[in-house]
N, CA, C and O of each residue as an XYZ file, in Angstrom:
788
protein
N       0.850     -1.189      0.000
C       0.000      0.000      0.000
C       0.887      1.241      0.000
O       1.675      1.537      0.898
N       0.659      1.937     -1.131
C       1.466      3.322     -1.252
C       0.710      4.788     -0.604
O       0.059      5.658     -1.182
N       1.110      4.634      0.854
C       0.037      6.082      1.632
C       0.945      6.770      0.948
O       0.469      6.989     -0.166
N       1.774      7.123      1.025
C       2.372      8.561     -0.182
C       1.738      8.974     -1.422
O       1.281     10.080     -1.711
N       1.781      7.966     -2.070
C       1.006      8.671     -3.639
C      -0.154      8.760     -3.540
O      -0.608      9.737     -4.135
N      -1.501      7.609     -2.579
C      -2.404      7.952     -2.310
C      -2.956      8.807     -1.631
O      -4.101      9.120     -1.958
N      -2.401      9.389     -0.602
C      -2.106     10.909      0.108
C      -2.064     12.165     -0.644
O      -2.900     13.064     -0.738
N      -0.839     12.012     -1.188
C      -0.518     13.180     -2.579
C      -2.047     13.386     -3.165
O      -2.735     14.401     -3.060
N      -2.383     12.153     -3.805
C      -3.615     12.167     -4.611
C      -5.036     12.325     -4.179
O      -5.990     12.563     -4.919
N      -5.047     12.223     -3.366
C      -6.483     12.879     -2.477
C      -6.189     13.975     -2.071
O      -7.187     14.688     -2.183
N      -5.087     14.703     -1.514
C      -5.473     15.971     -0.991
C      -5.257     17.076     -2.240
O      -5.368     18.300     -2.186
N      -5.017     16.482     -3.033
C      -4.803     17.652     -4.696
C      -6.464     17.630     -4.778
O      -7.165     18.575     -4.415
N      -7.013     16.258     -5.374
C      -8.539     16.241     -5.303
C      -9.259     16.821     -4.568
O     -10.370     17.135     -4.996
N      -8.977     17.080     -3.550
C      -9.571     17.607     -2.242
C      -9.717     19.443     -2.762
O     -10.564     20.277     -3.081
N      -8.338     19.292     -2.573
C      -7.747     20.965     -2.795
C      -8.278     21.653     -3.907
O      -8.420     22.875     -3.910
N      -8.589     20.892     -4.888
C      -9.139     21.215     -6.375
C     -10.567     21.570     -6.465
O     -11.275     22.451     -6.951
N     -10.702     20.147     -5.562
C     -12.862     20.009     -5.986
C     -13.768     20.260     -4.719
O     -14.980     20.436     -4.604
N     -12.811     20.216     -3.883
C     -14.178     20.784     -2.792
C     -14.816     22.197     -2.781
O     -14.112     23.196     -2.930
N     -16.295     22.277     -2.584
C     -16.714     23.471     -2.117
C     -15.771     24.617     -1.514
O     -15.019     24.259     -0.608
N     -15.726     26.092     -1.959
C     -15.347     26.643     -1.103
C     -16.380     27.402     -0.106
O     -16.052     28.415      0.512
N     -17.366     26.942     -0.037
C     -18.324     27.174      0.895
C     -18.396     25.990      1.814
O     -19.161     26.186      2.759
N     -17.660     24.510      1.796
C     -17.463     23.728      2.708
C     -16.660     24.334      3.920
O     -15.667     23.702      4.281
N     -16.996     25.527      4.602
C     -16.091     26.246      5.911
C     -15.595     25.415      7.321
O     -14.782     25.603      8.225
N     -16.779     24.192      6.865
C     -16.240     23.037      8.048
C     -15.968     21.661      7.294
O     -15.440     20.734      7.909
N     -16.160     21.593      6.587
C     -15.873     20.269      5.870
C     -14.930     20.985      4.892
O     -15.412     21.120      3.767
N     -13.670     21.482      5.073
C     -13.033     21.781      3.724
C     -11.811     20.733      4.065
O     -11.768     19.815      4.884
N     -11.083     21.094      3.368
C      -9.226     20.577      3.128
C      -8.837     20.500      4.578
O      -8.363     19.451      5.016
N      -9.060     21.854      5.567
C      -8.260     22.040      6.176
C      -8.935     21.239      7.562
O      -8.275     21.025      8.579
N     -10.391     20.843      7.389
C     -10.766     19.771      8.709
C     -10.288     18.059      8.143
O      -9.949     17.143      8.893
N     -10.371     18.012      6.918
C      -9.352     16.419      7.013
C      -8.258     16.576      7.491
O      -7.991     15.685      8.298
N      -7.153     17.630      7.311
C      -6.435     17.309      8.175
C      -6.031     17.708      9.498
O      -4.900     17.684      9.982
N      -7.303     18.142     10.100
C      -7.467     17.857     11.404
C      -7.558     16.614     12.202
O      -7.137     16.377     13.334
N      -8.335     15.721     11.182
C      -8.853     14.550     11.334
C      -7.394     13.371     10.775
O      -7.317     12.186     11.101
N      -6.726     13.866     10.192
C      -5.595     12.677      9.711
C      -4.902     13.368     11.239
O      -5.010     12.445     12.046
N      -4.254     14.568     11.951
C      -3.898     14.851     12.642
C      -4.451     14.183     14.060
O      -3.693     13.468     14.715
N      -5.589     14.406     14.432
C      -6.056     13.664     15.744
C      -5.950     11.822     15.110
O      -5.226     11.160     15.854
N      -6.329     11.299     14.349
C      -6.101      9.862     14.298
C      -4.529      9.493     14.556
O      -4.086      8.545     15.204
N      -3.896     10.399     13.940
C      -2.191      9.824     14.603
C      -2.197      9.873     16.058
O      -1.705      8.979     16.748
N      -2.866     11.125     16.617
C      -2.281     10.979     18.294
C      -3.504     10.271     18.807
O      -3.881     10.798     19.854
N      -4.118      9.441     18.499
C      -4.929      8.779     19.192
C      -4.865      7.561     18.896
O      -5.686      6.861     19.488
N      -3.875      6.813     17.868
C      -3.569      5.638     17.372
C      -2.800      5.294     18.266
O      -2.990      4.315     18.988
N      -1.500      6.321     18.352
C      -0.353      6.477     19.310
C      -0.759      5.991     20.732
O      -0.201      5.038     21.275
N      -1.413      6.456     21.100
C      -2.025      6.761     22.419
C      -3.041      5.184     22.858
O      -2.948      4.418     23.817
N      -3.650      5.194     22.071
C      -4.488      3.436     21.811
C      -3.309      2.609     22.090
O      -3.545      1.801     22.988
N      -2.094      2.539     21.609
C      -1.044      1.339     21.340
C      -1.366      0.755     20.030
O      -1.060     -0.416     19.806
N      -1.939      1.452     19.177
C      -1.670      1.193     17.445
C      -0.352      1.741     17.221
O       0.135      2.870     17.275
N      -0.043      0.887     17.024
C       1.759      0.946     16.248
C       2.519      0.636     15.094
O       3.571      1.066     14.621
N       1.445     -0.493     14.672
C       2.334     -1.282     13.335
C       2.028     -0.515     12.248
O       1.068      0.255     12.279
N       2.888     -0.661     11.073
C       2.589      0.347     10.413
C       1.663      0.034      9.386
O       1.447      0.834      8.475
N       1.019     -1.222      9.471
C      -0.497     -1.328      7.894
C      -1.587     -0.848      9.088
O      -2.580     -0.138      8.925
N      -1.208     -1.318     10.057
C      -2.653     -0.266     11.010
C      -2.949      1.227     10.887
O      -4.052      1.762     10.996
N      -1.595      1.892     10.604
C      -1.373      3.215     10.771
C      -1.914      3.737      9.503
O      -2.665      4.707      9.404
N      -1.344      2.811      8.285
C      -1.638      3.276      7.263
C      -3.635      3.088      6.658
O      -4.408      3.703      5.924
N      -3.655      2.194      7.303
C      -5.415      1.710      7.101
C      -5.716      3.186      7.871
O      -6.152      3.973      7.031
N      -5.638      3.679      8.941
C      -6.411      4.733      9.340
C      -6.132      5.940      8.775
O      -6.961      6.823      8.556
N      -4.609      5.992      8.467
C      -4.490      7.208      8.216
C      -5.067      7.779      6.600
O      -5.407      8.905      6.235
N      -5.006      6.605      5.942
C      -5.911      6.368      4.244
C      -7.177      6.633      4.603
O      -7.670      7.474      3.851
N      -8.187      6.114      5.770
C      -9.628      6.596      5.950
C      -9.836      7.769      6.593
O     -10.895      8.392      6.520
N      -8.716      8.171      7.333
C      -9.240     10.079      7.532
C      -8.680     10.695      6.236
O      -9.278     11.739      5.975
N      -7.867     10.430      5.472
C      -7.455     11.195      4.636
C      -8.861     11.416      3.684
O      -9.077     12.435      3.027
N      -9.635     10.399      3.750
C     -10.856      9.380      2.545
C     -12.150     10.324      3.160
O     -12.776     11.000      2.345
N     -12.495     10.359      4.422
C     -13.717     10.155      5.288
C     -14.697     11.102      4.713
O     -15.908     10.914      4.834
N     -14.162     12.180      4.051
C     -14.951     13.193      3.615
C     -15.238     13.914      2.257
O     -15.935     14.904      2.033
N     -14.412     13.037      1.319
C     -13.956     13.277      0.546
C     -15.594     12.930     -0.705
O     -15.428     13.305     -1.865
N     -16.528     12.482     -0.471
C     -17.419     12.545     -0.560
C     -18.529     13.885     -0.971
O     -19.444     13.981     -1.789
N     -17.973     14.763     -0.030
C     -18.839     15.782     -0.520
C     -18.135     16.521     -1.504
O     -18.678     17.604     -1.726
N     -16.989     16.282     -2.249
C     -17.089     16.795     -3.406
C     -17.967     16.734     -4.953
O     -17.725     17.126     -6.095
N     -19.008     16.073     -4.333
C     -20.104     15.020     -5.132
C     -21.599     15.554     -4.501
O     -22.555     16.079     -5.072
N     -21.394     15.215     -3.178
C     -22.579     15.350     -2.718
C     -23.104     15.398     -0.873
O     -23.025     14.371     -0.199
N     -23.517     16.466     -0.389
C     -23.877     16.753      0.970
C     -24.294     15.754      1.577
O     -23.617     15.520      2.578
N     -25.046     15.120      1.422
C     -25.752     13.780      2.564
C     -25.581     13.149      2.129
O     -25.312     13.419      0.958
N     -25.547     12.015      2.426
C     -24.696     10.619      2.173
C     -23.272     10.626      1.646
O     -22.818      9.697      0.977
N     -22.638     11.634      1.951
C     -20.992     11.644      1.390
C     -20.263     10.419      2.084
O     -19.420      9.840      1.398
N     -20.501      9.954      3.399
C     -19.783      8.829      3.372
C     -19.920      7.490      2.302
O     -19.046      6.739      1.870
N     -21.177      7.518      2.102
C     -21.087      6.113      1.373
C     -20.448      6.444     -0.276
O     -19.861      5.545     -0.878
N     -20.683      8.108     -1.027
C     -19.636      8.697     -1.948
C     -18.739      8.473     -1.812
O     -18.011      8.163     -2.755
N     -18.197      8.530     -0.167
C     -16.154      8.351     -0.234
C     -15.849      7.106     -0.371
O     -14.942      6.678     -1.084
N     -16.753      6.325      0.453
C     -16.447      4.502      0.031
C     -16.194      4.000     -1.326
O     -15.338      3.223     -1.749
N     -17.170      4.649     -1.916
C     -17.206      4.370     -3.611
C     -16.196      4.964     -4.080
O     -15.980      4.415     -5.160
N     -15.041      6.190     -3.824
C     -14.438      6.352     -4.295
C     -13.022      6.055     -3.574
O     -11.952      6.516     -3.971
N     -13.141      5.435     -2.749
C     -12.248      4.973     -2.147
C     -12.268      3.474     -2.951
O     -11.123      3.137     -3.254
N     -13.033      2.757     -3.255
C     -13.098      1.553     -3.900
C     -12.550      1.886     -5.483
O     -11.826      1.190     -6.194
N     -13.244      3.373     -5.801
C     -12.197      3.540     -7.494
C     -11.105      3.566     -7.437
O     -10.302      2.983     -8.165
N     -10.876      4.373     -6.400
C      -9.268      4.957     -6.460
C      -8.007      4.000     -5.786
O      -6.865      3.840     -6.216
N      -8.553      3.524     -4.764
C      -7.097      2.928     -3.873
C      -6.818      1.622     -4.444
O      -5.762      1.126     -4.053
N      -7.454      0.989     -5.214
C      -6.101      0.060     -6.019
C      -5.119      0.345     -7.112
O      -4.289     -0.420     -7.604
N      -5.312      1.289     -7.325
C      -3.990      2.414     -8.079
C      -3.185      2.345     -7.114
O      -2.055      2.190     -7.577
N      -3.176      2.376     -6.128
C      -1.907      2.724     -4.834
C      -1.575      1.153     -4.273
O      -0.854      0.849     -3.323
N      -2.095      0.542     -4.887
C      -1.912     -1.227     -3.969
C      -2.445     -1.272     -3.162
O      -1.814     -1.843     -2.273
N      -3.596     -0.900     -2.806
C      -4.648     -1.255     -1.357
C      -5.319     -2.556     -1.638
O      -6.193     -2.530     -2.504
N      -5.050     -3.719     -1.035
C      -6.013     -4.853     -1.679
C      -7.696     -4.245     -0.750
O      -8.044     -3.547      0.201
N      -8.445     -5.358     -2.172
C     -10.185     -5.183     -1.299
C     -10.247     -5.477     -0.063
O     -10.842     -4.528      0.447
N      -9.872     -6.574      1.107
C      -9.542     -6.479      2.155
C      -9.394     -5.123      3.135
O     -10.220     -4.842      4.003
N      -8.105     -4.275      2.820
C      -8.377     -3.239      2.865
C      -8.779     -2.628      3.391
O      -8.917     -2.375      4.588
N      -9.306     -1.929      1.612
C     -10.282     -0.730      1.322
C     -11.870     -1.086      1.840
O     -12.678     -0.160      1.911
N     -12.221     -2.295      2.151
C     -12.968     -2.412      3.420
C     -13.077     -2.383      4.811
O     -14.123     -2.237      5.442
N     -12.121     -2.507      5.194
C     -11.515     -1.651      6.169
C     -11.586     -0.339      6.740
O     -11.999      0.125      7.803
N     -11.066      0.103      5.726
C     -10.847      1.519      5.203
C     -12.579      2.538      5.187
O     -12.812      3.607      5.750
N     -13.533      1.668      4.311
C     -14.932      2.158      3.958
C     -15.704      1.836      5.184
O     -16.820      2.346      5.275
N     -15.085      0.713      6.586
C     -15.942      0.839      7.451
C     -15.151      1.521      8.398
O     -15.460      1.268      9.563
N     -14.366      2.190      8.261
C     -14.510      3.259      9.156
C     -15.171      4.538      8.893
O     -15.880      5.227      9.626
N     -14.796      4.698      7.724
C     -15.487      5.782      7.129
C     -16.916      5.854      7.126
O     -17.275      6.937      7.590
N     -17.964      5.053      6.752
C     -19.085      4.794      7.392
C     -19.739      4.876      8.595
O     -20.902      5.175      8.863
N     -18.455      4.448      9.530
C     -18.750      4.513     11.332
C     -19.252      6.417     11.709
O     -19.844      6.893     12.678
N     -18.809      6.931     10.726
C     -18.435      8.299     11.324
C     -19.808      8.909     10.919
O     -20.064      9.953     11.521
N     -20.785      8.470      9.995
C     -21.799      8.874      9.743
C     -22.727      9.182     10.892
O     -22.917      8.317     11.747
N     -23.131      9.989     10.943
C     -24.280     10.425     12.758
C     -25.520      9.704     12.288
O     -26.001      9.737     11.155
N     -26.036      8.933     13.528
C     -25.124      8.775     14.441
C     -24.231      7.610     14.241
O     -24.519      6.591     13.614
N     -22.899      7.923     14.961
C     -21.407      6.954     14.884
C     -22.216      5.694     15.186
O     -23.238      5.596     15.865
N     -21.280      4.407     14.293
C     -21.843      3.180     14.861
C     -20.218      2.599     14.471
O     -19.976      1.876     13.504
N     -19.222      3.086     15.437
C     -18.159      1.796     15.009
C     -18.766      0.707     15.842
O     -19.694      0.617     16.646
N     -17.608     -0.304     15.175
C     -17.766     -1.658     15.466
C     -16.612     -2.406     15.929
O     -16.761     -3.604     16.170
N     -15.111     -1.676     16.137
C     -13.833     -1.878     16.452
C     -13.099     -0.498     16.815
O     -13.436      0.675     16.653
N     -11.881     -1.147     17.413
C     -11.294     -0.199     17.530
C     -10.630      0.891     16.377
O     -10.867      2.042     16.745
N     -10.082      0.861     15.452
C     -10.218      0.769     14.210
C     -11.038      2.536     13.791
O     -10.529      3.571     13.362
N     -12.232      2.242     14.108
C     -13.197      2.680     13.700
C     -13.889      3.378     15.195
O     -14.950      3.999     15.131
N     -13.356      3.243     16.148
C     -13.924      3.657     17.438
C     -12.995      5.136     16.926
O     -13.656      6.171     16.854
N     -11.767      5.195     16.647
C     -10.295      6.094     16.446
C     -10.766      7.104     15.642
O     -10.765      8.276     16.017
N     -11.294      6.637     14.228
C     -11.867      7.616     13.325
C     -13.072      8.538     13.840
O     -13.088      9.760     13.693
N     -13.823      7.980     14.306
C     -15.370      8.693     15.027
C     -14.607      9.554     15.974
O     -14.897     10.747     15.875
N     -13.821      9.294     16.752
C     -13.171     10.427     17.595
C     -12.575     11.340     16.965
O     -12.920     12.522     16.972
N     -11.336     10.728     16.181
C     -10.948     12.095     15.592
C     -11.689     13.118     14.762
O     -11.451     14.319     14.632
N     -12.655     12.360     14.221
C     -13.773     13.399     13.415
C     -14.443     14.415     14.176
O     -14.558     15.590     13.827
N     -14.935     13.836     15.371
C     -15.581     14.642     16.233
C     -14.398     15.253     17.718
O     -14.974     15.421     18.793
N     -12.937     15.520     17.675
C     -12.247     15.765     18.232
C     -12.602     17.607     18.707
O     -12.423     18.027     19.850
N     -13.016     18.302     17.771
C     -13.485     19.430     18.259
C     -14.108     19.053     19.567
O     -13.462     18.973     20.612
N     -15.620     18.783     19.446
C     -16.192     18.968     20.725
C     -15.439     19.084     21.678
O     -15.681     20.101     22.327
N     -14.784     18.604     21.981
C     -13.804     18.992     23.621
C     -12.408     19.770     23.726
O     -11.554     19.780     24.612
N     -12.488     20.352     22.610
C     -11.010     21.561     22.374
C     -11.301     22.881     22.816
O     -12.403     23.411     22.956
N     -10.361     23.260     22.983
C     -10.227     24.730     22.943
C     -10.695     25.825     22.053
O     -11.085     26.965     22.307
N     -10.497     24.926     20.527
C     -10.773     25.838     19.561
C     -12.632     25.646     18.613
O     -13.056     26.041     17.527
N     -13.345     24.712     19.958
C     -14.974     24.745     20.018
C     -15.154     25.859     19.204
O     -15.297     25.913     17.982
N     -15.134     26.560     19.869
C     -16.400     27.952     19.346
C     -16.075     28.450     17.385
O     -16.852     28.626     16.447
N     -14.690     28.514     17.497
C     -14.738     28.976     15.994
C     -14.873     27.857     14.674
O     -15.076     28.167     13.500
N     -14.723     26.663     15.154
C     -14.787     25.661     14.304
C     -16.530     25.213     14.150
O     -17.128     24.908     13.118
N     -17.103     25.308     15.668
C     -18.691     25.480     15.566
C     -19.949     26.210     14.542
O     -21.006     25.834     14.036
N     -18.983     27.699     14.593
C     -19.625     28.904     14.179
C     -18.990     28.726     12.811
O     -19.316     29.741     12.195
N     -17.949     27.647     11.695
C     -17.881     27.446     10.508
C     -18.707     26.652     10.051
O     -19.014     26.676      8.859
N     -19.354     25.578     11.133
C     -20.367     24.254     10.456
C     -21.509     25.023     10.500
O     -22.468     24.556      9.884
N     -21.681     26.176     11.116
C     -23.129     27.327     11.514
C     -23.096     27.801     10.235
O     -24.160     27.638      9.638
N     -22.301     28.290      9.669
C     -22.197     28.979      8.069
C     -22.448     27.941      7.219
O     -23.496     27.958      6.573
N     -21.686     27.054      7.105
C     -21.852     25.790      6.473
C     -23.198     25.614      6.051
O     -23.535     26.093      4.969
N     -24.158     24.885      6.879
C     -25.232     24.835      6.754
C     -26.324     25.736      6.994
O     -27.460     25.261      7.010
N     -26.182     26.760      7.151
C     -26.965     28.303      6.572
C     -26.741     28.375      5.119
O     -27.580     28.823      4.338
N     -25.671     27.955      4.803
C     -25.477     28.772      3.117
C     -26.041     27.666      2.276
O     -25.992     27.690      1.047
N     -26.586     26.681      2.986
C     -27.078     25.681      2.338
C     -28.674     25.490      2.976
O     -29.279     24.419      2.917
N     -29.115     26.488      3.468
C     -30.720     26.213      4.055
C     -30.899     25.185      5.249
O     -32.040     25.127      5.708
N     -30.066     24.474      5.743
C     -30.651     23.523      6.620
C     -30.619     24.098      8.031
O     -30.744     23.379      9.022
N     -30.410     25.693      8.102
C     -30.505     25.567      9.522
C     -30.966     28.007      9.062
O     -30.610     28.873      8.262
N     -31.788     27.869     10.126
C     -32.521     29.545      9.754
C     -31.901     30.478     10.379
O     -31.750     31.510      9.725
N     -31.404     30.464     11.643
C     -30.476     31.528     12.890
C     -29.708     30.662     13.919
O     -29.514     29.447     13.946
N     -29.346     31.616     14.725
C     -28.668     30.946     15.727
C     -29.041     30.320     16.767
O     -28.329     29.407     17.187
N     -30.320     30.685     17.466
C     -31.324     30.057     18.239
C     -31.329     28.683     17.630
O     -30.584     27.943     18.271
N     -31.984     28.012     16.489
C     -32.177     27.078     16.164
C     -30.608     26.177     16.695
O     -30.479     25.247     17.490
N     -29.684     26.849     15.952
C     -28.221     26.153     15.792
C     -28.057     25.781     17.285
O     -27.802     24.641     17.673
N     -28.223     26.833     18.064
C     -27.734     26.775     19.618
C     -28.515     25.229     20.163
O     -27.884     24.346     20.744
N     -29.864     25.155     19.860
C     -30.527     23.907     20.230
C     -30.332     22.828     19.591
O     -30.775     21.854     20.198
N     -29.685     22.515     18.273
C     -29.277     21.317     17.881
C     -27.778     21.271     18.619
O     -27.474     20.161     19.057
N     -26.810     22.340     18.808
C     -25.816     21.930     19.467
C     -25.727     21.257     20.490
O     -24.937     20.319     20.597
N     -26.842     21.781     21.761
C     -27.068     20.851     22.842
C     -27.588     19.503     22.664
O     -27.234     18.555     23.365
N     -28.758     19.402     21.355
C     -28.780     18.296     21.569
C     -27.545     17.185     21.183
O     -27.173     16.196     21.815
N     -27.135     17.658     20.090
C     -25.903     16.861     19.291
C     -24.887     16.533     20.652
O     -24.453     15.398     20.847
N     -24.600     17.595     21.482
C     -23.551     17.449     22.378
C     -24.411     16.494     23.296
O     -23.712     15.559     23.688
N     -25.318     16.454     23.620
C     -26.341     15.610     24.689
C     -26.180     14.453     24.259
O     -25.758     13.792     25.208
N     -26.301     13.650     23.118
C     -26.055     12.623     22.665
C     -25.352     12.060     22.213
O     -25.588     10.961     21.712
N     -24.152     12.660     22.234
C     -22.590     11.967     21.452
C     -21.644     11.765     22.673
O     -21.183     12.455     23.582
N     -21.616     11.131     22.460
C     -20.127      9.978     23.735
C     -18.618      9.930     22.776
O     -18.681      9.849     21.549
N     -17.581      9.978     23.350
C     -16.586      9.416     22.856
C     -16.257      8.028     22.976
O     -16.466      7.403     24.015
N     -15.561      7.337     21.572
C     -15.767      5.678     22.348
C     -14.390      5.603     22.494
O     -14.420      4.633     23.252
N     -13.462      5.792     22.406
C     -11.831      5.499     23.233
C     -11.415      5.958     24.331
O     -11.319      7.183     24.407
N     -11.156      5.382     25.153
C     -10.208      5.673     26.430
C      -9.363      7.070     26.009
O      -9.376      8.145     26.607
N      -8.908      6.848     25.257
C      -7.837      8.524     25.213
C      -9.120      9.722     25.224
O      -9.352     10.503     26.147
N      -9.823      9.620     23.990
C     -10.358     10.872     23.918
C     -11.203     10.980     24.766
O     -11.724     12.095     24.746
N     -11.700     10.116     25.745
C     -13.036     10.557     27.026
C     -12.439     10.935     27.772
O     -13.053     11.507     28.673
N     -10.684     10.862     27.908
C      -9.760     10.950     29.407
C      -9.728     12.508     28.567
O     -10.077     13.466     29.257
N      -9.382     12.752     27.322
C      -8.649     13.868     26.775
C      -9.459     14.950     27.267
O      -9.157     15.793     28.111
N     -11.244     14.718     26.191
C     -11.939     15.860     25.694
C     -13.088     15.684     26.461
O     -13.431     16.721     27.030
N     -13.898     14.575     26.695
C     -15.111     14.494     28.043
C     -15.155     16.088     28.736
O     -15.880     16.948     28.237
N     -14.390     16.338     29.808
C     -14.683     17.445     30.656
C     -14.684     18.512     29.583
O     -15.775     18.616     29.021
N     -13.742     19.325     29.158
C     -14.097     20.093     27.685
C     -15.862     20.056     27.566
O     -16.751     20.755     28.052
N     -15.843     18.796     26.610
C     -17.151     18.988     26.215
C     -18.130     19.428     27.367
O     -18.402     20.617     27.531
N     -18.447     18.821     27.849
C     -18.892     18.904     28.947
C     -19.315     20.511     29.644
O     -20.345     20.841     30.233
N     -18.424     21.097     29.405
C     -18.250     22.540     29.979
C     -18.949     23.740     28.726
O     -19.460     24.859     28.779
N     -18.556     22.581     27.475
C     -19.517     23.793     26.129
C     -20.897     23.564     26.373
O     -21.859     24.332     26.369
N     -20.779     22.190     26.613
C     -22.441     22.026     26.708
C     -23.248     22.885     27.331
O     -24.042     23.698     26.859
N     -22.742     22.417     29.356
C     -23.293     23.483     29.843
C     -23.195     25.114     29.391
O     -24.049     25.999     29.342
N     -22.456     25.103     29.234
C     -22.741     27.005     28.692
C     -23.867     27.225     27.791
O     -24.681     28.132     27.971
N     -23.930     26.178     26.564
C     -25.037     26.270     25.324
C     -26.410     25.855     26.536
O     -27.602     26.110     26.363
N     -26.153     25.570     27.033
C     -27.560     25.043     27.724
C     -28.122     26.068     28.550
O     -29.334     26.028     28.762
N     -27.315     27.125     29.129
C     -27.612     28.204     30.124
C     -28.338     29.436     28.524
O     -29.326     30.169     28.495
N     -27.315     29.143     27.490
C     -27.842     30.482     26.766
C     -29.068     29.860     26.209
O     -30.055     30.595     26.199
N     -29.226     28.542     25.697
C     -30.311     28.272     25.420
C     -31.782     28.928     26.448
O     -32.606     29.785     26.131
N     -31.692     28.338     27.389
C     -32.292     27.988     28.687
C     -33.426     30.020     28.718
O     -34.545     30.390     29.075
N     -32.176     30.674     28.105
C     -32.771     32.145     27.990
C     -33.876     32.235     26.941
O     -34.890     32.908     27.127
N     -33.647     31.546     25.855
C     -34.974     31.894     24.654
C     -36.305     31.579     25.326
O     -36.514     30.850     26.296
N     -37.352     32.454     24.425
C     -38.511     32.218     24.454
C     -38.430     30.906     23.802
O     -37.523     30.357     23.176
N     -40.094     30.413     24.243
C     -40.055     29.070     23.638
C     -40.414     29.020     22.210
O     -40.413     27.945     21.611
């Protein structure tokens, strides 16, 4: 498996064809997401290097989907993860692999391994950072410029709920980001708590 040329070759694609109205799904949140899967592989005791490379090929992959299309982009990236990665020597083995993690990350998360517990975290690694609020207020634009969401009131109440119902599933990131989250929540919940009904 060649992660170099297949690397190279997705993030040109990336860089080329994504939305520039994707403000949270662009270039620069995959590699947020190839970034948190290394330190949380690390951190798991994933070490060998076809493990490293299976994950680090499905965050590079995970989103790559909506250069096609908004909802259902994971099962888009699978499919093009199935065109593309035997050009690079990925056997089908794999790039199934690979497509169920990428799948896991769809809301709501359903991994099924560790594997795939790694990807769902790093995707959702915001929630418990520091840098919450401005990465929040890009998925707020995001989907305004696309109709699915009317003001900020609305946004503020899917945040709580989204944060109300999402768990981290690895030991690192519940030790990491848990309290974090935890602390946005409550705040969204106090400003909520102010609207009329």
């Amino acid at each position: 498996m060649n992660l170099r040329k297949a690397e190279e070759f997705i993030l040109a694609k990336l860089k080329r064809d994504l939305s520039p109205t994707l403000y949270y799904h662009g270039l620069h949140h995959t590699l947020d997401v190839v970034d948190a899967v290394s330190k949380l592989a690390q951190a798991e005791d994933v070490t060998d290097t076809e493990s490293l490379t299976l994950l680090r090929t499905a965050a590079l992959y995970h989103d790559c989907g909506f250069i096609t299309t908004y909802q259902g982009h994971e099962a888009e990236g699978c499919r093009y993860a199935r065109e593309t990665l035997p050009q690079f020597g990925y056997p089908a083995e794999q790039i199934e692999q690979i497509c169920g993690m990428i799948m896991a990350t769809k809301i709501p998360q359903t991994p099924q391994n560790l594997f795939e517990e790694i990807l769902c975290d790093a995707d959702l690694d915001y929630l418990g950072r520091a840098d919450f609020d401005p990465i929040a207020s890009s998925l707020f634009e995001e989907l305004k410029e696309r109709n699915f969401i009317r003001d900020e009131a609305a946004w503020n109440r899917i945040q709580v709920s989204f944060l109300e119902s999402h768990h981290y599933w690895t030991k690192t990131a519940t030790a990491l980001r848990q309290l974090n989250k935890q602390e946005r929540l409550n705040s969204l919940k106090e400003i909520v708590s102010h609207y009329s009904v």
